[in-house]
C-alpha positions, 0 to 999 in steps of 0.5 A: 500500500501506498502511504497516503492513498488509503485507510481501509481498515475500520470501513472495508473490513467492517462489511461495507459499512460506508457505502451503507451510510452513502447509500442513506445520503441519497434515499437510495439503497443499492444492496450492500451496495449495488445489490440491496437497492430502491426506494421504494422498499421502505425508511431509509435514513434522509439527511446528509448530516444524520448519515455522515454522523451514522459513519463517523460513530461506526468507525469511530472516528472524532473530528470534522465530517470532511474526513469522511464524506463531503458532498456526494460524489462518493455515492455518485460514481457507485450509483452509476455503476449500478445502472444508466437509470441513475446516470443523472446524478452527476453532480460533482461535489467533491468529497474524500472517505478516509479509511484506516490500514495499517496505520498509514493514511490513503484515501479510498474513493476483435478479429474476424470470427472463425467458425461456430463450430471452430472458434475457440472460447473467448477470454480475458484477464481481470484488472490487476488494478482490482484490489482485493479485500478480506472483509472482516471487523477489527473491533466490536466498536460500531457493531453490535456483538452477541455470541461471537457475531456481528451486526452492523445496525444502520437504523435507530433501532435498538437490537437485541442481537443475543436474545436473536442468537440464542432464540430457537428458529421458529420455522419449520419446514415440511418434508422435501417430498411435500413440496418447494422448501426454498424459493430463490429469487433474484430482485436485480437479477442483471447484476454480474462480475469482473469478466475474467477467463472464458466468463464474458457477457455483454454487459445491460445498461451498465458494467457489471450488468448483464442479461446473460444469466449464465453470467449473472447473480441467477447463475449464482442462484443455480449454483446455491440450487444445485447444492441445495438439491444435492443436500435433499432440499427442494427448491424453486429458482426464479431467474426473471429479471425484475431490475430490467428494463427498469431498475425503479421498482424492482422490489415491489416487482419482485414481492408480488412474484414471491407473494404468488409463490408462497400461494402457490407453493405453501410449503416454502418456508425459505426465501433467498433473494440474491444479490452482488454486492459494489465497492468503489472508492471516490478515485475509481479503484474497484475492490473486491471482497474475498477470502481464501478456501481450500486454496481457492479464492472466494468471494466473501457473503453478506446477509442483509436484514430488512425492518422498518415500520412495514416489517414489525416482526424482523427479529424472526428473520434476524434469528434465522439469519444469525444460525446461518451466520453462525454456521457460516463462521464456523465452517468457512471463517471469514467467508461471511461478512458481518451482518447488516440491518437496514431500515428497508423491507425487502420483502422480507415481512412475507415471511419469517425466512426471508433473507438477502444474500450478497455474494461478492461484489462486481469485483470478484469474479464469476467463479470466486461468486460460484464457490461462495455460492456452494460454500454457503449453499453447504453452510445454509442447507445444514441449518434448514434441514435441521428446521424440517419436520 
């Protein structure tokens, strides 16, 4: 690292942290950062004051806000990344986000084709310029902790993180043979990885967008349905993309397909909605979020909440989350980012095992986003079939 270009380490090893609190300058929620967004999904922190305030006190930091965010252009360069529709905020106010790493300061923001049945694959390299981040908290300051897991609460609510772990999860699961256990759905469903090897797509509206959906977060859905299935789960798997053409409303897109679902289908008791994640610094640098595994780099995960005034009961799906949490960090260490509550709903007040899963960011690759699929698909699918009947 260079001395005097990046402080990284109370904001990315904290899950993302800052782009959460960008995110609430805006009213926008992106997913983690890309994933988790729309406005429409319910209360999201309104004033520019209240989220600088919100990030100073999660990183701990004393002193003028224009260390960490001035203006938005921070969340300016992320928006657009995530789609054309929010190309219009361009407005260029300047704004640093300092980080911490080490103790050193830096800031952060063809020819012509053969034959078909000749042509060989395509490929490329990703980026060397793509820095490489293991997400992990370095303190329990700015989270909330309870039996060994974080929480990164972005609400003014006050949580109760150790009453959520240890509470038994009260949902129970009919018998594969019974019917679906698990929906998987993909409310922005274009979104996609570094092209990198033989993994190459057109990209939508946007980088890191595609309707290809063997490129995209629906082939991570495949991958988690895959293991899932070999585990003697039953799952159905929505590939529709509901961010396109038109990324405003996808949530409320989306909730009324899984409505149908759970009508459908009464014996699904688990929702997936899966997700990638974005990390940019204010000077272009893409980072991504990954651990090593078996020798193999991974794309770390991200399990989101929602609550909010639409959805009284979160603590149900937090508890959820928390057993998953926790056999995540036992199995694979550091292959789960801490946990992150947010004042949207995200469809999650449909049931009570509903969660958004971010796996990686478009930094990481395809196959670093497939192997964090299978990992947790392994880590997830031993908790549900704890929960069956």
């Amino acid at each position: 690292m260079r001395r005097g270009e990046l402080d990284w380490g109370r904001v990315l090893r904290q899950g993302g942290a800052c782009f959460m609190a960008t995110a609430a300058v805006c009213t926008l929620a992106l997913g983690a950062g890309a994933g988790a967004a729309s406005g429409e999904t319910g209360a999201l922190v309104s004033q520019g004051e209240t989220a600088q305030a919100l990030l100073r006190a999660e990183m701990g930091v004393q002193g003028p806000s224009d260390r960490l965010l001035d203006g938005l252009d921070f969340l300016e360069r992320m928006a657009v990344g995530e789609s054309a529709l929010l190309s219009g905020l361009g407005a260029d106010n300047g704004g640093t986000l300092w980080v911490e790493d080490g103790g050193e300061s830096l800031p952060i923001a063809t020819g012509e084709p053969l034959e078909e049945e000749t042509a060989p694959p395509a490929t490329t390299t990703a980026p060397d310029s793509i820095v490489p981040r293991t997400l992990a908290p370095a303190s329990a300051s700015g989270y909330v902790c309870a039996g060994g897991l974080y929480l990164y609460n972005t609400t003014d609510l006050e949580v109760d993180l150790a009453a959520a772990v240890s509470a038994p999860v009260d949902i129970r699961m009919e018998a594969a043979e019974e019917g679906p256990q698990i929906l998987i759905v993909h409310t922005h469903g274009s979104e996609a990885y570094t092209p990198d090897g033989a993994d190459i797509y057109t990209p939508s509206d946007q980088n890191a967008r595609t309707l290809e959906t063997q490129y995209n977060v629906v082939r991570v859905g495949n991958e988690m349905k895959e293991v899932f299935e070999e585990m003697g789960l039953s799952v159905v798997h929505d590939e529709t993309l509901y961010d396109y053409p038109q990324y405003n409303g996808a949530y409320s897109r989306s909730g009324v397909s899984i409505s149908a679902y759970l009508e459908q289908y009464p014996t699904i008791s688990i929702v997936l909605d899966v997700h990638r994640d974005a990390l940019v610094g204010e000077d272009g640098t893409v980072y991504k979020a990954v651990t090593e595994i078996d020798g193999q780099q991974t794309a770390q995960v991200m399990l989101v909440l929602g609550s909010g005034s639409e959805h009284p009961n979160y603590l149900e799906n937090l508890t959820l989350a928390a057993r998953i949490q926790k056999r995540l960090d036992t199995l694979y260490p550091t292959l789960a980012r801490p946990m992150t509550l947010r004042g949207s709903v995200y469809n999650q007040n449909l049931t009570p095992g509903s969660l958004l899963v971010e796996v990686g960011t478009h930094g990481n690759t395809l196959q670093e986003a497939l192997r964090a699929a299978r990992y947790f698909a392994q880590a997830a699918g031993q908790v549900l079939l704890e929960l069956e009947q």
